[in-house]
PyMOL CGO cylinders between C-alpha atoms (Angstrom):
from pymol import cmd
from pymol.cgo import CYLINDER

trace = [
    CYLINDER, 20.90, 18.58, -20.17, 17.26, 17.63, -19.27, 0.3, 1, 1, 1, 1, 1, 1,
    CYLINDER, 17.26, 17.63, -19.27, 14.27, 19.33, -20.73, 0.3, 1, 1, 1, 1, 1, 1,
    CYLINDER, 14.27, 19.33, -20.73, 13.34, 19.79, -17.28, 0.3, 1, 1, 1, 1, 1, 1,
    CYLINDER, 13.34, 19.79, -17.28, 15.80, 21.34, -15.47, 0.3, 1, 1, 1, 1, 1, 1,
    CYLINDER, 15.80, 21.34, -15.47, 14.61, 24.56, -14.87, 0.3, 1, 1, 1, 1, 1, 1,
    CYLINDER, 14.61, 24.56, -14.87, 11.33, 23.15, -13.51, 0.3, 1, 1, 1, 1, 1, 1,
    CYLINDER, 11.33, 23.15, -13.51, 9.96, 23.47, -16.61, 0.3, 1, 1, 1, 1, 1, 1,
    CYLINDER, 9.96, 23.47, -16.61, 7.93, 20.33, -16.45, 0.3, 1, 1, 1, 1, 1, 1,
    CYLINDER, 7.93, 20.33, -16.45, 6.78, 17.34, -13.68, 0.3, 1, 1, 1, 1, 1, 1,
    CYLINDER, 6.78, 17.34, -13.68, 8.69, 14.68, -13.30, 0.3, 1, 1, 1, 1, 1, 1,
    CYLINDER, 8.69, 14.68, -13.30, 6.51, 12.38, -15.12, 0.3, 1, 1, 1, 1, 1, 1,
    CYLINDER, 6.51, 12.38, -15.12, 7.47, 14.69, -18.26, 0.3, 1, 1, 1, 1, 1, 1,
    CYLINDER, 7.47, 14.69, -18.26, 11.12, 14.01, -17.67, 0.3, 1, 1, 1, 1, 1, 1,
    CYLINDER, 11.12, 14.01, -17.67, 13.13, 12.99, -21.00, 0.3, 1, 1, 1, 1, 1, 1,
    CYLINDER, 13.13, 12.99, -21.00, 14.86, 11.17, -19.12, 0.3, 1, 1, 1, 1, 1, 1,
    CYLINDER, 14.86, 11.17, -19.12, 11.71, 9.16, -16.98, 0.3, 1, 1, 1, 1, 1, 1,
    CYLINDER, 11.71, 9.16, -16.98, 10.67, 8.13, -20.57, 0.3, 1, 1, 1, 1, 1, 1,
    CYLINDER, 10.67, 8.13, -20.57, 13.43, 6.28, -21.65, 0.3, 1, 1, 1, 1, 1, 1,
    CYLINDER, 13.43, 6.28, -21.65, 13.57, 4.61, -18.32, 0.3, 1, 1, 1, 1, 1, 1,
    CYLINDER, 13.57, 4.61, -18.32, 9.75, 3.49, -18.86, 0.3, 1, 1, 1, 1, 1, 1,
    CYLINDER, 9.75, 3.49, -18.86, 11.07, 2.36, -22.31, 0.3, 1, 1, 1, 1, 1, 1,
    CYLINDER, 11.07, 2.36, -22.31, 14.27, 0.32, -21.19, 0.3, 1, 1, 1, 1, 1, 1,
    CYLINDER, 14.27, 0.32, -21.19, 12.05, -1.25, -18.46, 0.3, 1, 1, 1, 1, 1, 1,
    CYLINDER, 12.05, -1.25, -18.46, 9.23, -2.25, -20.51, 0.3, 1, 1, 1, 1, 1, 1,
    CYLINDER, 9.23, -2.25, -20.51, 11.61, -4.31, -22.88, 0.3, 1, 1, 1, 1, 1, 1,
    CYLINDER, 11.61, -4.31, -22.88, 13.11, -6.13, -19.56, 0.3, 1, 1, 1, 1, 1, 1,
    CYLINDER, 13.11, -6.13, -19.56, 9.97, -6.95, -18.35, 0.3, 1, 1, 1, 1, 1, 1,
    CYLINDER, 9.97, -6.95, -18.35, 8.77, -8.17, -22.05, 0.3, 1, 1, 1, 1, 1, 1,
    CYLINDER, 8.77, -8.17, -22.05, 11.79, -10.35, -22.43, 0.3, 1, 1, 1, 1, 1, 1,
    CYLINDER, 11.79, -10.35, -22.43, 11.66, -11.71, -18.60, 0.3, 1, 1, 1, 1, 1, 1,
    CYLINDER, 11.66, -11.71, -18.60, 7.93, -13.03, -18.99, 0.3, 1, 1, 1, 1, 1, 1,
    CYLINDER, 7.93, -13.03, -18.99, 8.87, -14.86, -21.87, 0.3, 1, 1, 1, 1, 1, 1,
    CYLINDER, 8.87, -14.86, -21.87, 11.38, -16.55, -20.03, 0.3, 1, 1, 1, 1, 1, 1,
    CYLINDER, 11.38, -16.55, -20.03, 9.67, -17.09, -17.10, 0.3, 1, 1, 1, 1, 1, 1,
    CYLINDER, 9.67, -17.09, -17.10, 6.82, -18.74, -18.60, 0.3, 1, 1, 1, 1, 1, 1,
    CYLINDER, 6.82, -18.74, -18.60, 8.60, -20.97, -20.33, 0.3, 1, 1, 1, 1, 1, 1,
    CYLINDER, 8.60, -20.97, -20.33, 10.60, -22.08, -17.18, 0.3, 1, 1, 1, 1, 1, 1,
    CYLINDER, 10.60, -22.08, -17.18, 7.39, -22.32, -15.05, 0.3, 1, 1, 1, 1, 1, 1,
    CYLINDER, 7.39, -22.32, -15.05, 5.53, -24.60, -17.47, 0.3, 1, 1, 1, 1, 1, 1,
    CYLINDER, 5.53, -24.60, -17.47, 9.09, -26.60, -17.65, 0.3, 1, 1, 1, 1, 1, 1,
    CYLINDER, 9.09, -26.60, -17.65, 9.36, -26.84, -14.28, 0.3, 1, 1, 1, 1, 1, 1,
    CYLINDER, 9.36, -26.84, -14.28, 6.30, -26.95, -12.59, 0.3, 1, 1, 1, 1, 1, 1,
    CYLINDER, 6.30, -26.95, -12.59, 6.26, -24.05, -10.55, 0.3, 1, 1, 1, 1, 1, 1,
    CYLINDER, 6.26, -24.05, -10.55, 3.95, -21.94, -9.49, 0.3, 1, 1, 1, 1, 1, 1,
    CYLINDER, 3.95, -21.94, -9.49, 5.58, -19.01, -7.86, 0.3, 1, 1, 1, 1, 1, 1,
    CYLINDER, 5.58, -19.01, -7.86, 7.92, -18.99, -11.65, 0.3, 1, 1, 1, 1, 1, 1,
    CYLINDER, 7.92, -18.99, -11.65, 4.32, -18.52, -13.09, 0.3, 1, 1, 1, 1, 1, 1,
    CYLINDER, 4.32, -18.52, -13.09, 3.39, -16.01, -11.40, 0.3, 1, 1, 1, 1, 1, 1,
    CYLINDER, 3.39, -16.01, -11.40, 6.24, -14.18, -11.52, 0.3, 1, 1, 1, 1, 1, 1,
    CYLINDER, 6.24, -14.18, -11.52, 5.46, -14.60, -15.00, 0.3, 1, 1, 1, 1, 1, 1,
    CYLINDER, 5.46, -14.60, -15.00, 2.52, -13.58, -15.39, 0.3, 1, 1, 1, 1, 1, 1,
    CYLINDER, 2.52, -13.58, -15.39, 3.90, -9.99, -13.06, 0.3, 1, 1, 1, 1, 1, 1,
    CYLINDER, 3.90, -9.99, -13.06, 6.18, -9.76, -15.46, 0.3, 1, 1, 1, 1, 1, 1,
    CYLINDER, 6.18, -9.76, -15.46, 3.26, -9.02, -18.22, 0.3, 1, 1, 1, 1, 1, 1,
    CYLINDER, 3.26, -9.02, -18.22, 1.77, -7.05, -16.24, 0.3, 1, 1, 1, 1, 1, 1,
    CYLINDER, 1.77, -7.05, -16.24, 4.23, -4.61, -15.36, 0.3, 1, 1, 1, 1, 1, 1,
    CYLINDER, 4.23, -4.61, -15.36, 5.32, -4.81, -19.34, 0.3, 1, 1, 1, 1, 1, 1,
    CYLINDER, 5.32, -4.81, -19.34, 1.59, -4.00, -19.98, 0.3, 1, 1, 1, 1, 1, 1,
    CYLINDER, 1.59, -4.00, -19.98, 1.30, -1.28, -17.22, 0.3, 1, 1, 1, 1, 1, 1,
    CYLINDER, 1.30, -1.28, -17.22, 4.82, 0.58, -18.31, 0.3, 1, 1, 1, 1, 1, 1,
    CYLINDER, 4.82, 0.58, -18.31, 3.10, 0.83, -21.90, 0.3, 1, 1, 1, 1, 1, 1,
    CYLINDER, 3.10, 0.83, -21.90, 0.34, 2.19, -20.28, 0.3, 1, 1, 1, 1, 1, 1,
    CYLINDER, 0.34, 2.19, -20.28, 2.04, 4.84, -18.21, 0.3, 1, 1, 1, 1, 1, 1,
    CYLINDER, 2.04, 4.84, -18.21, 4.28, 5.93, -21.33, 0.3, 1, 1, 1, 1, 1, 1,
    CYLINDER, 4.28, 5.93, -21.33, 0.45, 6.52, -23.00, 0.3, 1, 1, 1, 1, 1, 1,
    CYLINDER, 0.45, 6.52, -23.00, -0.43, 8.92, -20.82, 0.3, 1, 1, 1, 1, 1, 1,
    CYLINDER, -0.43, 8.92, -20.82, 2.62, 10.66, -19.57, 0.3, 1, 1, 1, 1, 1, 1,
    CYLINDER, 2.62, 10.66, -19.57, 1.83, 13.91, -21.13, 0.3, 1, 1, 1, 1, 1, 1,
    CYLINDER, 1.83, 13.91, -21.13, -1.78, 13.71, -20.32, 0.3, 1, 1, 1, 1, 1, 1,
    CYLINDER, -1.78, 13.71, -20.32, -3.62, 15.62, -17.35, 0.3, 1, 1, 1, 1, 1, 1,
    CYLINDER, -3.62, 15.62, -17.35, -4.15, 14.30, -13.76, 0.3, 1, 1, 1, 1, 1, 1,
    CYLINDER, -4.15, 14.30, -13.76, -7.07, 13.24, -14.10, 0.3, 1, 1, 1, 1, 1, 1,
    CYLINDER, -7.07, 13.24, -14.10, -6.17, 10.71, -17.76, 0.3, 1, 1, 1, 1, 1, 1,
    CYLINDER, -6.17, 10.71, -17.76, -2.94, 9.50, -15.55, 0.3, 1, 1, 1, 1, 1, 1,
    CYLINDER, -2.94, 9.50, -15.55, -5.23, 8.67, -12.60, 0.3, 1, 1, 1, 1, 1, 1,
    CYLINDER, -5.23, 8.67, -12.60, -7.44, 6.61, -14.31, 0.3, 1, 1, 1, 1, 1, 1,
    CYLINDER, -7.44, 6.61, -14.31, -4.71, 4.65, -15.57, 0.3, 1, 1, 1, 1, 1, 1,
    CYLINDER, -4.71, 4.65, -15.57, -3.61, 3.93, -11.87, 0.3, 1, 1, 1, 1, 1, 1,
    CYLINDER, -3.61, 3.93, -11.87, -6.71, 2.63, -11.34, 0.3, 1, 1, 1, 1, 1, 1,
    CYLINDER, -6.71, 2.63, -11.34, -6.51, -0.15, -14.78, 0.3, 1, 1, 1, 1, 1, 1,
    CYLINDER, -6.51, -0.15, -14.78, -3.16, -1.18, -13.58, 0.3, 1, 1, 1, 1, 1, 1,
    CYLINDER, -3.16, -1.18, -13.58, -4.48, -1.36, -10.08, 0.3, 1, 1, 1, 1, 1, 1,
    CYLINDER, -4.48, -1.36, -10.08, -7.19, -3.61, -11.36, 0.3, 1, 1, 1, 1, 1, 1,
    CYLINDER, -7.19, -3.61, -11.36, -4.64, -5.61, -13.25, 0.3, 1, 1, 1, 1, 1, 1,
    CYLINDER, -4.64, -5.61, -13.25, -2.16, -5.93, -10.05, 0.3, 1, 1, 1, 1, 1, 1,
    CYLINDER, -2.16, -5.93, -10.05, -5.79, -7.33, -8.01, 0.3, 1, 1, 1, 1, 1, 1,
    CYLINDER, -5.79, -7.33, -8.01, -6.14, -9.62, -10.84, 0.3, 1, 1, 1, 1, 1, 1,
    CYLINDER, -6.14, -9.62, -10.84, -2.76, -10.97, -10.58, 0.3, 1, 1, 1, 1, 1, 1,
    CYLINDER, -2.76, -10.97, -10.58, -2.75, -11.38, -7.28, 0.3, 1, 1, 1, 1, 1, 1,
    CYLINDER, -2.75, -11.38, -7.28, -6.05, -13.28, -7.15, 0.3, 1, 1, 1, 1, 1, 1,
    CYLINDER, -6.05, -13.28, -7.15, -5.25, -15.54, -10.34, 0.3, 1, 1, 1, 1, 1, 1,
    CYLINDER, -5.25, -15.54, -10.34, -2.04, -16.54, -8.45, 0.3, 1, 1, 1, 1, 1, 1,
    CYLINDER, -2.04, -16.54, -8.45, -4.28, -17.63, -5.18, 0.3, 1, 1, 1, 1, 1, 1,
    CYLINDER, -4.28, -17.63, -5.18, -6.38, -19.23, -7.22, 0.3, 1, 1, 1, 1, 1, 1,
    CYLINDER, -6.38, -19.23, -7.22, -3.13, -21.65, -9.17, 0.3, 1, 1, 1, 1, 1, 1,
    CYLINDER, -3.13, -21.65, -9.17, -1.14, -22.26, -5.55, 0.3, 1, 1, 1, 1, 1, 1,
    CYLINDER, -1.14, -22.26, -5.55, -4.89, -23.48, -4.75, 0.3, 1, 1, 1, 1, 1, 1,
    CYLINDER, -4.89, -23.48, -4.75, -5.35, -25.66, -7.45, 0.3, 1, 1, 1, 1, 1, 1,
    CYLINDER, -5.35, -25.66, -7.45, -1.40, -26.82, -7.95, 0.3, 1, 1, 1, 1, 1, 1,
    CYLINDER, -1.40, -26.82, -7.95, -1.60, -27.72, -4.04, 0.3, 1, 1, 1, 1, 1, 1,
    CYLINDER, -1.60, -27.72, -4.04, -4.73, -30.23, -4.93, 0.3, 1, 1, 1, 1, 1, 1,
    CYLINDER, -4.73, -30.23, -4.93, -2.59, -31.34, -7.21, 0.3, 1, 1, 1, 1, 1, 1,
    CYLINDER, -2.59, -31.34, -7.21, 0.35, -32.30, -5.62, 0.3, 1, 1, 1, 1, 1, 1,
    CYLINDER, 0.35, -32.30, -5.62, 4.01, -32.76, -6.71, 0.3, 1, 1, 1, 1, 1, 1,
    CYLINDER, 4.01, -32.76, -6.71, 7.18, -30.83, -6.13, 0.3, 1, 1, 1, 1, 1, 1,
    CYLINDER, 7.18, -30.83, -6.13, 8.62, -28.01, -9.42, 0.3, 1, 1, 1, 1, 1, 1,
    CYLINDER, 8.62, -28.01, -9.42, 12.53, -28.37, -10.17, 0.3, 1, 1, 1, 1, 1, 1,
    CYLINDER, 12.53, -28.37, -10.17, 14.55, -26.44, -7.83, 0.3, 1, 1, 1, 1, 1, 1,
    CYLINDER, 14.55, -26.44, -7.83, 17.16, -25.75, -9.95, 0.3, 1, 1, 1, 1, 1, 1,
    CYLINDER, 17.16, -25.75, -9.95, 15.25, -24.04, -12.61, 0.3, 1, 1, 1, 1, 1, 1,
    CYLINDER, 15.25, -24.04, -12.61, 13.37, -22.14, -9.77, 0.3, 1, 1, 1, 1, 1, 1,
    CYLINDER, 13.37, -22.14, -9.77, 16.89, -21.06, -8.41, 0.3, 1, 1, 1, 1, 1, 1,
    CYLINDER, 16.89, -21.06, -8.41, 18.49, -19.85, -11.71, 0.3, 1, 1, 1, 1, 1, 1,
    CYLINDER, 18.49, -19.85, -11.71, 15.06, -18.25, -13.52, 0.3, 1, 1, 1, 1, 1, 1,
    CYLINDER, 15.06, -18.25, -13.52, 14.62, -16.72, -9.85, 0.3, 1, 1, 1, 1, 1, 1,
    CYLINDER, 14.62, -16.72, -9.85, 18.18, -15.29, -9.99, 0.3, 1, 1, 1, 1, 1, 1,
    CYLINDER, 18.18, -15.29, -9.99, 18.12, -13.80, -13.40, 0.3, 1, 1, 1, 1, 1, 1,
    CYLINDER, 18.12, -13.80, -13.40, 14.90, -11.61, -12.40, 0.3, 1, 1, 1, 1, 1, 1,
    CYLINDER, 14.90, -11.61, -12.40, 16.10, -10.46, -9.42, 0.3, 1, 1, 1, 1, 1, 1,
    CYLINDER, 16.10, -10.46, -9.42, 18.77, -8.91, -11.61, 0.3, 1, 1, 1, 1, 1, 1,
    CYLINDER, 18.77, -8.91, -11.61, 16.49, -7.86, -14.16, 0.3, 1, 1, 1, 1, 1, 1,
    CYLINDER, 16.49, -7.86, -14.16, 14.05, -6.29, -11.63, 0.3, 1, 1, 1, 1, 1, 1,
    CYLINDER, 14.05, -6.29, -11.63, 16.96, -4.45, -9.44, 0.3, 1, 1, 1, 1, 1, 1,
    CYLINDER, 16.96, -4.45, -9.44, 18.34, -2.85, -12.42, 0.3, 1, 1, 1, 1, 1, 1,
    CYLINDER, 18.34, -2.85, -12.42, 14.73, -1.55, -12.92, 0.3, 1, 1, 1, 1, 1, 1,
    CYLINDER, 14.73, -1.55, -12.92, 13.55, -0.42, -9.31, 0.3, 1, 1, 1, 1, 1, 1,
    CYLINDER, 13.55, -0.42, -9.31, 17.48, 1.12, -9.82, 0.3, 1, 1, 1, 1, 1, 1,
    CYLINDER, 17.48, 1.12, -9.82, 16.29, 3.09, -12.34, 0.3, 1, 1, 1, 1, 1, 1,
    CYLINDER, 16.29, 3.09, -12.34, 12.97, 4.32, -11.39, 0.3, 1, 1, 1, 1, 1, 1,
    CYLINDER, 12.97, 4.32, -11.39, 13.84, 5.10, -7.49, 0.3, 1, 1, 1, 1, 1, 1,
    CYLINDER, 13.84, 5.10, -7.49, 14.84, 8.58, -8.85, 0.3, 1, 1, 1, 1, 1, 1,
    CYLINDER, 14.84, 8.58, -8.85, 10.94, 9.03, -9.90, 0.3, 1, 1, 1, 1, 1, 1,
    CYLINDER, 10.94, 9.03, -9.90, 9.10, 6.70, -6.99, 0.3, 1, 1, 1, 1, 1, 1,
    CYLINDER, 9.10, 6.70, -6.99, 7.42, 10.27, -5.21, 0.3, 1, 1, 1, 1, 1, 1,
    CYLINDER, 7.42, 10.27, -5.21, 5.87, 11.06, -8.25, 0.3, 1, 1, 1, 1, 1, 1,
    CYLINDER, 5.87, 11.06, -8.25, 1.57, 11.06, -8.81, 0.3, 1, 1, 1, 1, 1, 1,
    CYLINDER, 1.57, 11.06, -8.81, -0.10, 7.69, -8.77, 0.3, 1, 1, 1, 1, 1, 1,
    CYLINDER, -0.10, 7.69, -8.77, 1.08, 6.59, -11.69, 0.3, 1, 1, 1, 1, 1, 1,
    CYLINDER, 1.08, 6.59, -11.69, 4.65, 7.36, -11.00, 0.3, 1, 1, 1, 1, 1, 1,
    CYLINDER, 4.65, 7.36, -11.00, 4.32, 5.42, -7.40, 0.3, 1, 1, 1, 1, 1, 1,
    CYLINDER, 4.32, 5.42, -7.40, 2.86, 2.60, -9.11, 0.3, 1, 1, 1, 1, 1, 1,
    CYLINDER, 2.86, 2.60, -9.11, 5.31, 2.01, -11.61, 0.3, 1, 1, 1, 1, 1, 1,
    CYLINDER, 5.31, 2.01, -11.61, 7.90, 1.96, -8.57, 0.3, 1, 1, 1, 1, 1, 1,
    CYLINDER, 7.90, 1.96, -8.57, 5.41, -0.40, -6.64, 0.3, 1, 1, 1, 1, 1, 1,
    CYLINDER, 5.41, -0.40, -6.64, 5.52, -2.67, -9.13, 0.3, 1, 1, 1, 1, 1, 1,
    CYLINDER, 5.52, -2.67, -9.13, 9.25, -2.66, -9.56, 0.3, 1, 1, 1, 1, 1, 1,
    CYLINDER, 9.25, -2.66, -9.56, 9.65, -2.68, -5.74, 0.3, 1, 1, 1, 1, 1, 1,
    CYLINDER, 9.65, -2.68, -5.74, 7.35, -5.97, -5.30, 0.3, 1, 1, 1, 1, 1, 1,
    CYLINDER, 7.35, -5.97, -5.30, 9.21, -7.88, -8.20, 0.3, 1, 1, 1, 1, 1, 1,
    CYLINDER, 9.21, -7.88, -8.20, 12.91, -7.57, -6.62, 0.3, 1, 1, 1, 1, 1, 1,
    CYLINDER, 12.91, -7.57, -6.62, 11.00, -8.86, -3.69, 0.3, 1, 1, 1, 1, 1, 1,
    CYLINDER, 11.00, -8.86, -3.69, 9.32, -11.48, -5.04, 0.3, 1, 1, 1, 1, 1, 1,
    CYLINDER, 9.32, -11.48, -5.04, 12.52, -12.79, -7.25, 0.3, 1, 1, 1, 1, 1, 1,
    CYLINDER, 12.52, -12.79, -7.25, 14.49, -13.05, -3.59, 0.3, 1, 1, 1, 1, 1, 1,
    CYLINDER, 14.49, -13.05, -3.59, 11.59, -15.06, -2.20, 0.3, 1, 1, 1, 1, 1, 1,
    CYLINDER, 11.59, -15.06, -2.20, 11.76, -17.35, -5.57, 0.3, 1, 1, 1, 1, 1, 1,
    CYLINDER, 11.76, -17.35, -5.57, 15.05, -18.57, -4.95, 0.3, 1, 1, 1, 1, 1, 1,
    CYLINDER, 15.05, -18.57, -4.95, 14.29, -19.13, -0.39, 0.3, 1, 1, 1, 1, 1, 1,
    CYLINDER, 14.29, -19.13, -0.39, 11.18, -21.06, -2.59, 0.3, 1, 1, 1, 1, 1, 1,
    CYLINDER, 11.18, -21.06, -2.59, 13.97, -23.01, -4.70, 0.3, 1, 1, 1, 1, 1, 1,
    CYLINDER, 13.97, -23.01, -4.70, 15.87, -23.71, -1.58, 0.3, 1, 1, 1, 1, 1, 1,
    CYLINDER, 15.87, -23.71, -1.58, 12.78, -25.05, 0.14, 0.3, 1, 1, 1, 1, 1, 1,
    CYLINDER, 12.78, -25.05, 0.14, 11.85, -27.99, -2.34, 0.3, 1, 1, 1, 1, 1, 1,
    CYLINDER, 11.85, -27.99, -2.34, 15.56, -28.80, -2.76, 0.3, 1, 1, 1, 1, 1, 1,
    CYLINDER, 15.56, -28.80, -2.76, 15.57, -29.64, 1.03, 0.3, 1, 1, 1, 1, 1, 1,
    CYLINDER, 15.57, -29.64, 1.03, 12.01, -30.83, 1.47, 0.3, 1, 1, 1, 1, 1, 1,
    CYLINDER, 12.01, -30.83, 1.47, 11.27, -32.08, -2.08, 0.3, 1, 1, 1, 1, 1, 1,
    CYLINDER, 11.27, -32.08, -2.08, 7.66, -30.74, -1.45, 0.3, 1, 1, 1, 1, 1, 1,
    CYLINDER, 7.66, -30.74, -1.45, 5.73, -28.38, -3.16, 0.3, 1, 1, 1, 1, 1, 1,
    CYLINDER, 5.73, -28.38, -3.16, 5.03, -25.82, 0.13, 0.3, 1, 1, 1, 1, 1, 1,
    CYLINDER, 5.03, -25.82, 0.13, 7.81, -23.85, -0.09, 0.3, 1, 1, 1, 1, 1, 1,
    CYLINDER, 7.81, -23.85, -0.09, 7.03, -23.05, -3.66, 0.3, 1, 1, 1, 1, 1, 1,
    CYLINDER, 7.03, -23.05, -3.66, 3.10, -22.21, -2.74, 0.3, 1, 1, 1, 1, 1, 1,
    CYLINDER, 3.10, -22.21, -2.74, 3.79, -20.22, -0.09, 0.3, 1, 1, 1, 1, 1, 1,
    CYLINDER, 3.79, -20.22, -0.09, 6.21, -18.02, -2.14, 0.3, 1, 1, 1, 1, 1, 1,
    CYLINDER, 6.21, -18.02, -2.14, 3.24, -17.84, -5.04, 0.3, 1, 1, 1, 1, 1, 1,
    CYLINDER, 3.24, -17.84, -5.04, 0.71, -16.62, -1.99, 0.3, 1, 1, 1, 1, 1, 1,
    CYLINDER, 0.71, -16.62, -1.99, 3.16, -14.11, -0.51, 0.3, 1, 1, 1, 1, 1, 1,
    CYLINDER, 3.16, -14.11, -0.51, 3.38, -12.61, -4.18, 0.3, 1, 1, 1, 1, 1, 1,
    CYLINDER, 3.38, -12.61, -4.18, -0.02, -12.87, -4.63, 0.3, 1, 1, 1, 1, 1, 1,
    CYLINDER, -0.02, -12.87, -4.63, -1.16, -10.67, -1.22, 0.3, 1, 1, 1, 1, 1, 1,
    CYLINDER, -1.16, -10.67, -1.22, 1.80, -8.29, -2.08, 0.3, 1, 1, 1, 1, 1, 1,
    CYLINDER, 1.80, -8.29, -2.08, -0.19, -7.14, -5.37, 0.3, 1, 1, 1, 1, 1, 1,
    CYLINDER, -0.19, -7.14, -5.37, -3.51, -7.20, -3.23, 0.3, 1, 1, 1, 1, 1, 1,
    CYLINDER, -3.51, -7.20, -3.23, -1.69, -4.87, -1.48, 0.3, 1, 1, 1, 1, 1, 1,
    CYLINDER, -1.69, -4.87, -1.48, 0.29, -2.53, -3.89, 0.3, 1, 1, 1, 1, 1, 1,
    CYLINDER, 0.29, -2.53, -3.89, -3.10, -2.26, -5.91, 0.3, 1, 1, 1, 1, 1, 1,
    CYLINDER, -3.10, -2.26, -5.91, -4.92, -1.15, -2.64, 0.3, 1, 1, 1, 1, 1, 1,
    CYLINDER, -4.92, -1.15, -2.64, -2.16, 1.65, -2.39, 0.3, 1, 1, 1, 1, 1, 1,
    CYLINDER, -2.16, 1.65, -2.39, -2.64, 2.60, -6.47, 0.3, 1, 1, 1, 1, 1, 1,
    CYLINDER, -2.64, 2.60, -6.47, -6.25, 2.92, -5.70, 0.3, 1, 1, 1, 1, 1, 1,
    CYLINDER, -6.25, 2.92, -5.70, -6.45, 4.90, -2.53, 0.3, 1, 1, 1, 1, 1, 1,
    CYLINDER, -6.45, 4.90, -2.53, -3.48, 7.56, -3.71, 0.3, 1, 1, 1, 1, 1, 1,
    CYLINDER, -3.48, 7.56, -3.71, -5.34, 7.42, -7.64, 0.3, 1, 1, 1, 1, 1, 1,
    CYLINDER, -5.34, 7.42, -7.64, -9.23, 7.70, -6.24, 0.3, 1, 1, 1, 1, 1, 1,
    CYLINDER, -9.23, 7.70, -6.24, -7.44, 11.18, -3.60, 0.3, 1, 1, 1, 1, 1, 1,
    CYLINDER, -7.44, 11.18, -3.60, -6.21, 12.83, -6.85, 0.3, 1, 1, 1, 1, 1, 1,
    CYLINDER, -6.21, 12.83, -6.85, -9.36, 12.45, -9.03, 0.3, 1, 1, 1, 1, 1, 1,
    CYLINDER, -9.36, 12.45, -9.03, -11.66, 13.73, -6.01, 0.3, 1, 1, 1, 1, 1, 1,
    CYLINDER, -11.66, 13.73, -6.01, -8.70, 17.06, -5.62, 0.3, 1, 1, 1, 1, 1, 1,
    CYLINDER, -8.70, 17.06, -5.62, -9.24, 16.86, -9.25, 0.3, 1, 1, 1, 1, 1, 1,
]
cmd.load_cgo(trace, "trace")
């Protein structure tokens, strides 16, 4: 039986919202490794940066396990760090579809397809287990954000993949990378806004 269920805590207290944290932060560790090494291999920039979210949400569930038992104010401030890292992200990846663009050169579909396919999994089972919690404080919400924003972005990874298989161009790849990008512009103008209302009601 939960700890919790007597409303006896929040629901960023919940036993059981800890172990999801935990669980998700060793998916996210193992799918950057592999994403990395798939984007260098194949030359794509939307695998990067999928990547490089993948760190970032590893990072940011560490984060939010840190200050899970701490007061509004300690879990609002860490909204705004991982909203910081999310505009980061999203600028970094505007930045590479820029420069791989000058560039030129299509990535390997295939590996784009089959890395792309394997997060989506990895990121379902994740937003899965967090939709439970996603109405929670800022922190909470930006966990499920984050979550949210990857399932999406693995779906548009593998349209990407099916793009330079039947152009053989790089676009369809660079688009995908600047659609991720503008989604974490977005997500960490959401983390602010909700994390900046609770430390003025603070």
């Amino acid at each position: 039986m939960s700890a919790c269920c007597q409303g006896s805590c929040t629901p960023a207290q919940d036993p059981r919202y800890r172990k999801v944290l935990w669980i998700a932060l060793y998916i996210n560790a193992a799918m950057f490794l592999v994403e990395l090494a798939s984007g260098i291999g194949a030359g794509s920039v939307s695998l990067l940066s999928d990547s490089l979210d993948f760190f970032g949400d590893a990072a940011n569930y560490g984060i939010s396990l840190m200050v899970l038992g701490m007061g509004i104010v300690a879990r609002a401030r860490a909204s705004l760090l991982k909203a910081a890292t999310m505009g980061a992200f999203g600028t970094g990846v505007l930045i590479a579809a820029a420069w791989r663009f000058a560039e030129g050169g299509a990535p390997h579909a295939m590996t784009m397809g089959v890395v792309g396919f394997m997060a989506l999994l990895a990121n379902v089972g994740v937003a899965g287990m967090l939709f439970a919690f996603r109405q929670g404080d800022s922190n909470m919400r930006s966990v499920w954000l984050c979550s949210r924003n990857d399932a999406l972005s693995n779906i548009a990874v593998m349209l990407a993949a099916l793009g330079v298989f039947g152009t053989g161009s790089a676009w369809p790849d660079l688009l995908v990378a600047s659609i991720m990008a503008l989604l974490a512009l977005s997500a960490a103008w959401q983390i602010s806004r909700q994390a900046f209302g609770e430390l003025r009601t603070a």
